[in-house]
C-alpha positions as CSV (number, residue, x, y, z in Angstrom):
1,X,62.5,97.1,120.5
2,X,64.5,98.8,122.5
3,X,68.4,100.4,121.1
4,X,69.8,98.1,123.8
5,X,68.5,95.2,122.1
6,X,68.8,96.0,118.8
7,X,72.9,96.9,119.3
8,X,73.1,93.6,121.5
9,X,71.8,91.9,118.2
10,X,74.1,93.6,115.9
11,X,77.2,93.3,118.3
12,X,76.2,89.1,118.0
13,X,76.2,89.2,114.5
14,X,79.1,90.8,114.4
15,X,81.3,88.9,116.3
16,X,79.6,85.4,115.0
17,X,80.9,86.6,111.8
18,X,84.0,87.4,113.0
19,X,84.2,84.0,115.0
20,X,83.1,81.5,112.2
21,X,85.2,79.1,110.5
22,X,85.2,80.0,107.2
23,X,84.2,83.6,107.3
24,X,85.8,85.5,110.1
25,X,88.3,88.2,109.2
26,X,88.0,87.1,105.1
27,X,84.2,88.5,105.2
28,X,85.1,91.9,106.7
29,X,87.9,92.2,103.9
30,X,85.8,91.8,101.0
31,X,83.5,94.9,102.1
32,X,85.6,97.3,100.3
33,X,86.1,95.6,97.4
34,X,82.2,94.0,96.8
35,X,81.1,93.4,94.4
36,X,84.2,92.9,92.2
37,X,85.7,89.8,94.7
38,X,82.6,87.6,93.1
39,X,83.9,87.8,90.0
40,X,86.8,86.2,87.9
41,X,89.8,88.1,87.1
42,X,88.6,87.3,83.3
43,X,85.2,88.7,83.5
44,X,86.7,91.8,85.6
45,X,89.2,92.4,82.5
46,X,86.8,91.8,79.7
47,X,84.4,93.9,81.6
48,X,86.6,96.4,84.2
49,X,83.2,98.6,85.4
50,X,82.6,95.6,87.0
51,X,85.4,96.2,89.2
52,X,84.6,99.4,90.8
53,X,83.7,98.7,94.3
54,X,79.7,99.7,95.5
55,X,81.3,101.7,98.0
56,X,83.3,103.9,95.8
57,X,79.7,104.3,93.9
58,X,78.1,105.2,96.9
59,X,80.5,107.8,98.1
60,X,81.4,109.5,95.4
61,X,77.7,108.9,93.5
62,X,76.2,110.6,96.5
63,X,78.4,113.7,96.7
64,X,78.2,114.3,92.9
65,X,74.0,114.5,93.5
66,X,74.3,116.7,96.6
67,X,76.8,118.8,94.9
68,X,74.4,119.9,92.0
69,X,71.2,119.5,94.4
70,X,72.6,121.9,96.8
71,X,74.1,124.2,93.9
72,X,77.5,123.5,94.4
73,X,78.2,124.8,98.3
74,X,81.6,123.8,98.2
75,X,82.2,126.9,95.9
76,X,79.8,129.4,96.9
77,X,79.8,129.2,100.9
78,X,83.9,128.7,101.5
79,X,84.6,132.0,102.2
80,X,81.5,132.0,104.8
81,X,83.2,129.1,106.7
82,X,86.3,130.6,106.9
83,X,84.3,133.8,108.6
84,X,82.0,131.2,110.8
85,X,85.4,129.7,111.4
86,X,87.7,132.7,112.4
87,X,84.7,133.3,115.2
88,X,82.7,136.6,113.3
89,X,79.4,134.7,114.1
90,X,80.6,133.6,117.6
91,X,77.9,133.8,120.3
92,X,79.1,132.4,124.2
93,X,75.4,132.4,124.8
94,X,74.3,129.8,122.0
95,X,73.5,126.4,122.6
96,X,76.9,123.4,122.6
97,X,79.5,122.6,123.8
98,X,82.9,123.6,121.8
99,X,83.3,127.0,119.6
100,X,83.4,126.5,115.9
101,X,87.2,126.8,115.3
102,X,87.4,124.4,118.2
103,X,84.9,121.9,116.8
104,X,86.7,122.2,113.7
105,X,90.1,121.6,115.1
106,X,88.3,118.3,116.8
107,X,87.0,116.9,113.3
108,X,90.3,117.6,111.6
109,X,92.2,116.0,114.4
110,X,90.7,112.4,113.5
111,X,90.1,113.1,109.7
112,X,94.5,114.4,109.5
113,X,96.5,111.7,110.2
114,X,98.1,108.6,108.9
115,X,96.4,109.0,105.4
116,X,97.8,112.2,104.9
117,X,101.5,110.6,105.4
118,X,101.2,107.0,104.3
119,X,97.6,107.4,101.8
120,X,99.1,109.5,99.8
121,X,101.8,107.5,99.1
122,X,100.2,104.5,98.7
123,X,98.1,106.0,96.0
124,X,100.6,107.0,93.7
125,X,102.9,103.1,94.8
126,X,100.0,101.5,93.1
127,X,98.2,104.1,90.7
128,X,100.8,106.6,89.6
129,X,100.6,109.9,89.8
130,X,97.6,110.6,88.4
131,X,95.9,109.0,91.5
132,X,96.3,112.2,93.3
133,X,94.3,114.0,90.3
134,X,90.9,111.9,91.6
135,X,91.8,112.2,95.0
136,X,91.3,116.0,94.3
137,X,88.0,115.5,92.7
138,X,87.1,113.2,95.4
139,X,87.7,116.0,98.0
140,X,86.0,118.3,95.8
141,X,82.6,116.7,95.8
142,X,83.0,115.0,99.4
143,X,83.1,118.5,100.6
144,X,79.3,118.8,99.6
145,X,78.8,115.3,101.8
146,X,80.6,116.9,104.9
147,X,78.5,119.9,104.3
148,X,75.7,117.9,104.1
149,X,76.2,115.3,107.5
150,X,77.2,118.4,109.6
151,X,74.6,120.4,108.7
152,X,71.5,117.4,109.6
153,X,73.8,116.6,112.7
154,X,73.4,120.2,114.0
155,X,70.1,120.1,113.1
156,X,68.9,116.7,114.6
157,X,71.2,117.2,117.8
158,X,70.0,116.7,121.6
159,X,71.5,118.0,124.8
160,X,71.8,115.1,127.8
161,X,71.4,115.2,131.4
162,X,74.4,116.8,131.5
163,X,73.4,119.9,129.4
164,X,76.4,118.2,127.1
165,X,75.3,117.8,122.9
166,X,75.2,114.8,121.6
167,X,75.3,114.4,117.7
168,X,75.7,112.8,114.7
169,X,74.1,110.3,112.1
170,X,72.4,108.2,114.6
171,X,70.6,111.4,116.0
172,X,70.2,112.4,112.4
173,X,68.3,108.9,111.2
174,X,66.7,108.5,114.2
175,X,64.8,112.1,114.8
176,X,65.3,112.9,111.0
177,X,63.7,109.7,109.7
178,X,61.6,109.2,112.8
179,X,61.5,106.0,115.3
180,X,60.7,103.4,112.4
181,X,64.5,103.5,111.3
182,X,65.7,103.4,114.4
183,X,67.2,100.0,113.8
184,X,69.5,102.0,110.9
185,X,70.9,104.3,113.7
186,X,71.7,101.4,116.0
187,X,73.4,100.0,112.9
188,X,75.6,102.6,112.6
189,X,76.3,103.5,116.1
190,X,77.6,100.1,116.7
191,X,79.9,99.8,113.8
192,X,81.0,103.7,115.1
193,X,81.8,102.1,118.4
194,X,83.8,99.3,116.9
195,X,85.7,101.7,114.2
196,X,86.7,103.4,117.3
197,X,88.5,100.8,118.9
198,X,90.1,99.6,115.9
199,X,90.8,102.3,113.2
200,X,91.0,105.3,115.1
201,X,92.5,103.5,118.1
202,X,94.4,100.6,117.4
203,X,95.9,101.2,114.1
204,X,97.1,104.5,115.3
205,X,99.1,103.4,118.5
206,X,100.3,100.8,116.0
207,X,102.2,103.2,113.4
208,X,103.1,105.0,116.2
209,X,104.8,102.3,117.9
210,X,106.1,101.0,114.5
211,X,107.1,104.3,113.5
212,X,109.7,104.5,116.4
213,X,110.1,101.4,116.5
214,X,112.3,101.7,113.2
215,X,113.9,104.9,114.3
216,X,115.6,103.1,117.4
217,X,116.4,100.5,115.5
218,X,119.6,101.8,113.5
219,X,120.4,103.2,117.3
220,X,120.1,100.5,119.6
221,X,120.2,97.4,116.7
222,X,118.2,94.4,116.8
223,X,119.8,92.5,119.6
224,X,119.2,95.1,122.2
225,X,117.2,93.6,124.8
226,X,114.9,96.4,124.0
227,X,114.5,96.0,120.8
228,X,114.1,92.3,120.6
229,X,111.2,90.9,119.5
230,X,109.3,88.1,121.8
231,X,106.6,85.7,119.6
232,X,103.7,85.5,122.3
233,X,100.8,84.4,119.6
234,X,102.9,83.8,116.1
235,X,101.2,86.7,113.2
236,X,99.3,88.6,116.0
237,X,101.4,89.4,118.5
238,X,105.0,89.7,119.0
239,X,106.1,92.9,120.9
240,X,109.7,94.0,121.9
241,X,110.1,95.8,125.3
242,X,110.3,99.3,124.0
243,X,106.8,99.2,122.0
244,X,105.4,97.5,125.6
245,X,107.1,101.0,127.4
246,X,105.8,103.1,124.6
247,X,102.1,101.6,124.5
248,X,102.1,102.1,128.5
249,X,103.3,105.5,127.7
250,X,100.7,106.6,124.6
251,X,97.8,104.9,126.8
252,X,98.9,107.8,129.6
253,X,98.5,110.6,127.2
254,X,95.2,109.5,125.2
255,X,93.7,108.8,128.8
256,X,94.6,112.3,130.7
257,X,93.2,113.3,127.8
258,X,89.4,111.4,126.6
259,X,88.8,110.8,130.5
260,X,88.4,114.9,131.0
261,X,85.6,114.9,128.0
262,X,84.7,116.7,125.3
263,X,85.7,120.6,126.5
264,X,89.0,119.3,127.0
265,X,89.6,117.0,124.1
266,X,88.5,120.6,122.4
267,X,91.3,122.1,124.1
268,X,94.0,119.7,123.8
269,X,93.6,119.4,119.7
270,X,92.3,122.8,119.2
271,X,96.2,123.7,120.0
272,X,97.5,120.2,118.7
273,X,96.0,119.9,115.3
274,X,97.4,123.8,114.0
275,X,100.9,122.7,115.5
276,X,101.4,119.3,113.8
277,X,99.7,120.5,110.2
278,X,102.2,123.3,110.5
279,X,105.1,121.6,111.0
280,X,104.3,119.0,108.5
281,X,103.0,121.7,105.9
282,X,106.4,124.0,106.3
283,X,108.2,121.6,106.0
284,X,106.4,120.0,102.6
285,X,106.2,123.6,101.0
286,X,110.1,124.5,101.8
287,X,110.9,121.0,99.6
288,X,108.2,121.6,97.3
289,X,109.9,125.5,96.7
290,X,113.2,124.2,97.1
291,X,113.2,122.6,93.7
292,X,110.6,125.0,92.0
293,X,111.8,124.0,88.9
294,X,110.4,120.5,89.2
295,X,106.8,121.7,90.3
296,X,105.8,122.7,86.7
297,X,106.8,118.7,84.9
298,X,104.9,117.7,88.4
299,X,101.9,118.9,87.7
300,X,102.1,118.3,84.4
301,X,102.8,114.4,84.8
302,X,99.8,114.2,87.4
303,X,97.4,115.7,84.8
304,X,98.4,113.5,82.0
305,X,98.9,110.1,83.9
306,X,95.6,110.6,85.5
307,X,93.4,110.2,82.1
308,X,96.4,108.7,80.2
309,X,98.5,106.1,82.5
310,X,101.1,104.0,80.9
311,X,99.2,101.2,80.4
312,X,101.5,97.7,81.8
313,X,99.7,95.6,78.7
314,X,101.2,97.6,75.8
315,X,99.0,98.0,72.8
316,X,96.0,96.1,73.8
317,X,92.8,98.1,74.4
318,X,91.6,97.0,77.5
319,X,95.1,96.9,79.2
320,X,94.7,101.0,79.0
321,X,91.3,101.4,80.0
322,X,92.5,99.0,83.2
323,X,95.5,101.3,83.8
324,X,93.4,104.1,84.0
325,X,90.7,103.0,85.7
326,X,93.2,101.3,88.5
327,X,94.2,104.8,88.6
328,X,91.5,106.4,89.2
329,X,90.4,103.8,91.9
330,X,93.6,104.2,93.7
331,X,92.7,108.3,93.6
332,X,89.1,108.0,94.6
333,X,89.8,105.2,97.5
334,X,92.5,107.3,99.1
335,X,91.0,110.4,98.7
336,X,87.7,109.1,100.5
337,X,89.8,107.2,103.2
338,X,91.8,110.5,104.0
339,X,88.7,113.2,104.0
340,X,86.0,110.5,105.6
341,X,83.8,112.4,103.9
342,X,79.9,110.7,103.8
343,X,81.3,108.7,106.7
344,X,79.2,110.5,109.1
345,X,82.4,110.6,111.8
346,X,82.9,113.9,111.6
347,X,79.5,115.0,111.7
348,X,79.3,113.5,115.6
349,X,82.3,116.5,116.5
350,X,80.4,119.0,114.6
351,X,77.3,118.6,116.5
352,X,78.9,119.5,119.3
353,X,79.8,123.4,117.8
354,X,78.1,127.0,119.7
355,X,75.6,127.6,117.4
356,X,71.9,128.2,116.4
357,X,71.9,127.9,113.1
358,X,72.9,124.2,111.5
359,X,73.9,125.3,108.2
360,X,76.5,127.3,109.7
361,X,78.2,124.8,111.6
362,X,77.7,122.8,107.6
363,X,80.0,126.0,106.2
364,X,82.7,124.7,108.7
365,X,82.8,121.8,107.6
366,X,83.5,122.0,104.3
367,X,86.6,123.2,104.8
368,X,87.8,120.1,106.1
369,X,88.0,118.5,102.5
370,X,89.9,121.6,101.3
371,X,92.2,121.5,104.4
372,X,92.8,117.7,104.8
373,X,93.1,116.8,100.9
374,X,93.4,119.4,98.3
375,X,96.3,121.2,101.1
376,X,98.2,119.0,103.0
377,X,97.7,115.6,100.5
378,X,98.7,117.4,97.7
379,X,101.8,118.6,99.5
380,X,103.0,115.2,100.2
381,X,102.3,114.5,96.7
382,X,104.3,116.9,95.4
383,X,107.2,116.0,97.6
384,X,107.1,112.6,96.4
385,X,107.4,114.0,92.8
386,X,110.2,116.8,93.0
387,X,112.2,114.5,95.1
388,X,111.9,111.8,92.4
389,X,110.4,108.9,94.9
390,X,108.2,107.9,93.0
391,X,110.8,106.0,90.9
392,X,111.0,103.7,93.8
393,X,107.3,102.6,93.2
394,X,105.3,99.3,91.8
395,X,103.8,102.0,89.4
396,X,106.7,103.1,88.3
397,X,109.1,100.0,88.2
398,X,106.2,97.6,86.2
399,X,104.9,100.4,83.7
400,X,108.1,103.0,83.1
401,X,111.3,101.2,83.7
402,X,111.6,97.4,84.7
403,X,114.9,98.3,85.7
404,X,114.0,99.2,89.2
405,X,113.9,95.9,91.2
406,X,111.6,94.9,93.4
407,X,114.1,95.1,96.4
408,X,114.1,99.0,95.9
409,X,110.5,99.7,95.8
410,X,109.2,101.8,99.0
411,X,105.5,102.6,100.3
412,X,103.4,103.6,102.3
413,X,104.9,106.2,105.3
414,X,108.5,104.9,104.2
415,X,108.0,106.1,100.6
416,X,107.3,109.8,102.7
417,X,109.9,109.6,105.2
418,X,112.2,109.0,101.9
419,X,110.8,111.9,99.9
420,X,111.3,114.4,102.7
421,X,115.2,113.1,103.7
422,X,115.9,113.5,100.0
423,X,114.5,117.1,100.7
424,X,115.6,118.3,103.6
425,X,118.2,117.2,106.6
426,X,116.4,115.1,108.9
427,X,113.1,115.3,106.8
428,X,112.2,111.3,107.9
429,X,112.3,112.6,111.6
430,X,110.3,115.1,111.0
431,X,107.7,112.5,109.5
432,X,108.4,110.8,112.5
433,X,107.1,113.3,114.9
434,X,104.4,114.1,112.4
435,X,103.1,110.3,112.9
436,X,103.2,110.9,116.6
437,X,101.4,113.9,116.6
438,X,98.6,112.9,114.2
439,X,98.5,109.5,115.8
440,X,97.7,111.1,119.0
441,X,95.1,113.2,118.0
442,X,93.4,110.6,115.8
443,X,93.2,108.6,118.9
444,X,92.1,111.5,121.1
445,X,89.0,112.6,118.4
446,X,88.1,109.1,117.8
447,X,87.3,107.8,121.2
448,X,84.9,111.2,121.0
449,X,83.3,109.2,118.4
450,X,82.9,106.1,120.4
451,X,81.7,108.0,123.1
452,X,78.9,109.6,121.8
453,X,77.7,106.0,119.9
454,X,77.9,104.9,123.4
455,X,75.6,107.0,125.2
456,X,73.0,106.8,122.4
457,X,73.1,103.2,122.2
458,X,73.1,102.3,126.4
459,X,72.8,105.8,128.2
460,X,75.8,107.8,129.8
461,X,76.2,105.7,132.7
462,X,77.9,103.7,130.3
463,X,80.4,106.1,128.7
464,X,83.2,105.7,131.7
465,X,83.4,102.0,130.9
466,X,84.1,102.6,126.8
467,X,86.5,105.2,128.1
468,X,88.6,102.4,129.9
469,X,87.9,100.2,127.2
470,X,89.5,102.7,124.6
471,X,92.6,103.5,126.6
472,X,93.3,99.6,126.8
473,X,92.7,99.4,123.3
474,X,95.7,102.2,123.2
475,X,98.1,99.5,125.0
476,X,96.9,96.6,123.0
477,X,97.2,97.9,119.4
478,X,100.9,99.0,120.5
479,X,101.9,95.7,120.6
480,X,99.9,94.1,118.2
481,X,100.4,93.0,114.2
482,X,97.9,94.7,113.0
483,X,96.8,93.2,109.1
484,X,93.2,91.4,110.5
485,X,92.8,94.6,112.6
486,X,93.0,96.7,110.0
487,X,90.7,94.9,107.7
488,X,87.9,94.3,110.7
489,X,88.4,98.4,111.5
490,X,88.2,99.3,107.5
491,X,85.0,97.1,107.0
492,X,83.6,98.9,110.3
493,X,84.1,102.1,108.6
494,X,82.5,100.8,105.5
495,X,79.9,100.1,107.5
496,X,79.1,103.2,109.3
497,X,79.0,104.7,105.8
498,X,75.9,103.3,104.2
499,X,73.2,104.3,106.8
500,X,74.7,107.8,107.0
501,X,74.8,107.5,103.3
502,X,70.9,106.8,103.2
503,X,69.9,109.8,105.6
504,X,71.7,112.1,103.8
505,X,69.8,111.5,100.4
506,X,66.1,110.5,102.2
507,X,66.3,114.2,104.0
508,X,68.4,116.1,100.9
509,X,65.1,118.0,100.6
510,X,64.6,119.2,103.8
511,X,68.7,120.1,104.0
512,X,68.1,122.5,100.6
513,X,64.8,124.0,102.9
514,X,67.6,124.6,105.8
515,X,70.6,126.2,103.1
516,X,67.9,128.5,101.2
517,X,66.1,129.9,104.5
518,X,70.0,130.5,105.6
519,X,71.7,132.0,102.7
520,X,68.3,134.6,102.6
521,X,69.7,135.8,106.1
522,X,73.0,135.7,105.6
C-alpha cells in the first residue's frame, strides 16, 4: 500500500475519533494519562504505581536503557558538541542544508518556548519544588534520546529533487527498519503533521495573543471597543478586535518567514533564538544574584521536597508516598514536555545539518537538554523560589500553610510574570516579550516539522498547500479558546512518540556500531 493510502487511513481514523459522540476530544485527553484514567481513585491510592502514566514509562524507561547502552554520551561527548557546534568540524562542501550551529539554533527554536515560561511553573503550582529536581534528571537521561533520534535521522536521511534533506523518524523507521514498517512511519508523520497545526501552531499564536491581550487590558480596560470580547461559538471562540489585528499581524511574520524554506527559517532563528534566551536568561540570573542569599535555602528546599514532600494526608503512609510520587510526576511530565526529548521532533531539524558523519550531528544534539532544561528551566525555577512565588501556589497553600486562599494562588506564565516583577522593574514585560519571541519561533520551527511529514507522506508538490494551511492555522489559533486544542495537539504529540520510541530501541545496536566507529576517529 501506498504512504498516500496509509496516511488517508490514519487521517480517517483520526478525525472519526475526534468526530464521534461519545469519544471525540475526551479520547485524545486520556492519552497522557493511560493507563491510570481506567482505574478508581481507590485502587490508584491503595496502589499509586498504578498511576504513573505508560508514556512517562516509555520516555523516561527508554532514555535510562540508551544512557547505559551507549555508556553515558551525555557525559562523555558534551564537550565534542560544543566543538561540532562552535563550527571546528565545519565543511561548506558536506552534504545538507543548514550548518550545525544553525541546525541547532532551528531545534531549540521549537523545543524553547512556552514550557520554559509557563512549564516550569506549573510544575512546582502542582508538585512543589521538588518537581524541578526530576525535571533535571529527566533532561539528564533524555539527552541520551536526543542523541540517539539525531544521530539515526542523520543517518537514515535523503536528499529530494530539490537537492534539499529531508529527515527524521519517518526516514529513520522506514529505511532503518525497511519497507515492512512503513505503516509505523506513516503513523507518525501524520500525527507530526497534526502536532504541527495545533501544538506548535495554534497554542502558540494563542499565549501570544493572550499574553498581550492582558497587558492592554489595564491600558485600554475592558470596555474598549478593542478589547471587548464578541461570543461567535460560546467555549470556542470569542475574539476581541485587537487579538483579530494581532492574529492578522503574527500570521504576516510566521508566513514571510516558513514560505522562504528551510535556509531561511535557519536564518531567521539562528539570530532569534540566541537573542530571546538571552534576554530571558539575563534577566533570570540578575534576580537569581540579586538575592544570593536565598539561592543556598533554594536549593536546599528543592533537594529535600523532591524525595521528602510534605505529604497533604498527615501521618498516613500512603498519603507520603502519593506526595512524592505526584512530585515526581509533575517533574518528569514537564521536564519531557519542555526538552521533547524521544519525541522525534527535533531529530526532523537535525537531519537537515552540513555533515558526513551522523553521530556528530548526535553530539549537537545533546546539548539541547542541557540548554533548554538543566539552564534556562532551572533559572525560572529559581526565580520563583528567591522571589517567594511559590507561596502563591496549590502546593504550597494545601500542604504548608492553608492560610493562603484560593483567590491568591497564581500559575502557569502568570506565576512567572509575578516572580520576575517581584525581581526586577518591569520583569512581567520582559516575560511578555519573552512569550512573543519564543512563540514566534516555535511556530516558525514547527511548521519545518509539518513540512517535512508532508513531503514524505504526499510528495513536495504538496508542501506549498501545508504552508498556507499553517499560516491560517496562525490566524485561527489567535482567536480561539484553546482547552480541546490543547488536549487534541498534546495527544498528537503523544502520538508521534511511540513509533519514534520503537526505532530507537529496534536499531540501538546498530546506533552503538555508528558511536564506536566514530569516537575511534575522533
Amino acid at each position: 500500500m501506498s504512504k498516500q493510502k496509509y496516511a488517508l487511513i490514519v487521517f480517517s481514523i483520526i478525525a472519526v475519533l475526534l468526530l464521534s459522540p461519545g469519544i471525540g476530544v475526551d479520547f485524545y485527553d486520556k492519552v497522557w494519562s493511560f493507563p491510570g484514567n481506567f482505574f478508581s481513585e481507590d485502587f490508584k491510592n491503595n496502589f499509586p504505581l498504578t498511576s504513573i502514566p505508560l508514556m512517562v514509562f516509555a520516555l523516561l524507561g527508554t532514555g535510562v536503557y540508551m544512557t547505559f547502552k551507549l555508556g553515558f554520551p551525555q557525559l562523555k561527548h558534551v564537550l565534542h558538541g560544543i566543538k561540532v557546534t562552535r563550527g571546528d568540524y565545519d565543511d561548506v562542501e558536506d552534504e545538507g542544508d543548514l550548518n550545525h550551529f544553525k541546525a541547532l539554533s532551528t531545534a531549540l527554536a521549537a523545543t524553547v518556548g512556552i514550557g520554559n515560561i509557563a512549564g516550569v511553573a506549573i510544575a512546582i503550582y502542582y508538585g512543589g519544588p521538588g518537581a524541578l529536581f526530576w525535571m533535571w534528571i529527566t533532561a539528564f537521561f533524555g539527552t541520551a534520546l536526543k542523541y540517539s533520534e539525531c544521530t539515526l535521522a542523520l543517518k537514515y536521511r535523503e536528499t529530494d529533487k530539490f537537492g534539499n534533506t529531508a529527515g527524521g523518524p519517518m526516514y529513520t523507521i522506514e529505511n532503518g527498519l525497511g519497507p515492512k514498517w512503513r505503516w509505523l512511519a506513516v503513523t507518525f508523520a501524520s500525527f507530526a503533521v497534526i502536532c504541527s497545526f495545533f501544538t506548535g501552531n495554534a497554542i502558540q499564536a494563542f499565549t501570544l495573543t493572550d499574553q498581550l491581550y492582558s497587558q492592554f487590558l489595564p491600558l485600554l480596560g475592558a470596555e474598549h471597543f478593542l478589547m471587548t470580547k464578541s461570543v461567535v461559538v460560546p467555549g470556542i471562540l470569542e475574539p476581541s478586535v485587537i487579538q483579530i489585528i494581532l492574529g492578522i499581524i503574527l500570521a504576516t511574520i510566521v508566513g514571510s518567514v516558513i514560505l522562504g524554506g528551510i535556509k531561511r527559517i535557519g536564518n531567521v532563528t539562528g539570530y532569534l533564538v540566541p537573542i530571546m534566551a538571552t534576554i530571558y536568561v539575563f534577566t533570570a540570573l540578575f534576580i537569581v544574584l540579586s538575592n544570593y542569599d536565598k539561592v543556598g535555602n533554594a536549593f536546599s528546599t528543592i533537594f529535600s521536597m523532591a524525595f521528602n514532600p510534605p505529604a497533604e494526608i498527615a501521618g498516613i503512609s500512603a498519603g507520603a508516598f502519593i506526595a512524592f510520587l505526584n512530585t515526581m510526576m509533575m517533574g518528569v511530565k514537564r521536564g519531557l514536555f519542555s526538552s521533547e526529548a524521544g519525541q522525534g521532533s527535533a531529530a526532523i531539524a537535525h537531519s537537515t545539518a552540513k555533515t558526513k558523519y551522523s553521530v556528530r550531528e548526535g553530539v549537537v544534539a545533546l546539548l539541547e537538554p542541557y540548554i533548554d532544561t538543566i539552564i534556562i528551566c532551572t533559572l525560572t525555577g529559581l526565580v520563583i523560589m528567591v522571589t517567594d512565588s511559590w507561596h502563591l501556589t496549590e502546593f504550597y497553600s494545601k500542604r504548608i500553610d492553608p492560610s493562603i486562599t484560593q483567590d491568591m494562588w497564581m500559575n502557569s506564565s502568570v506565576l512567572t510574570s509575578h516572580a520576575f516583577a517581584q525581581g526586577v522593574p518591569f520583569g512581567d514585560k520582559i516575560v511578555t516579550l519573552a512569550v512573543v519571541l519564543f512563540a514566534i519561533s516555535t511556530a516558525i520551527s514547527w511548521s519545518f516539522y509539518g513540512d517535512r511529514a508532508t513531503e514524505y507522506l504526499f510528495g513536495s508538490e504538496a508542501i506549498k498547500y501545508y504552508r498556507y494551511v499553517y499560516v491560517v492555522m496562525v490566524f485561527v489559533g489567535s482567536i480561539l479558546l484553546l482547552e480541546p486544542v490543547w488536549i487534541f495537539g498534546d495527544a498528537a504529540l503523544g502520538f508521534m512518540t511511540f513509533p519514534n520510541l520503537i526505532a530507537i530501541l529496534l536499531l540501538s545496536t546498530k546506533l552503538k556500531d555508528l558511536s564506536a566507529k566514530y569516537f575511534e576517529k575522533y
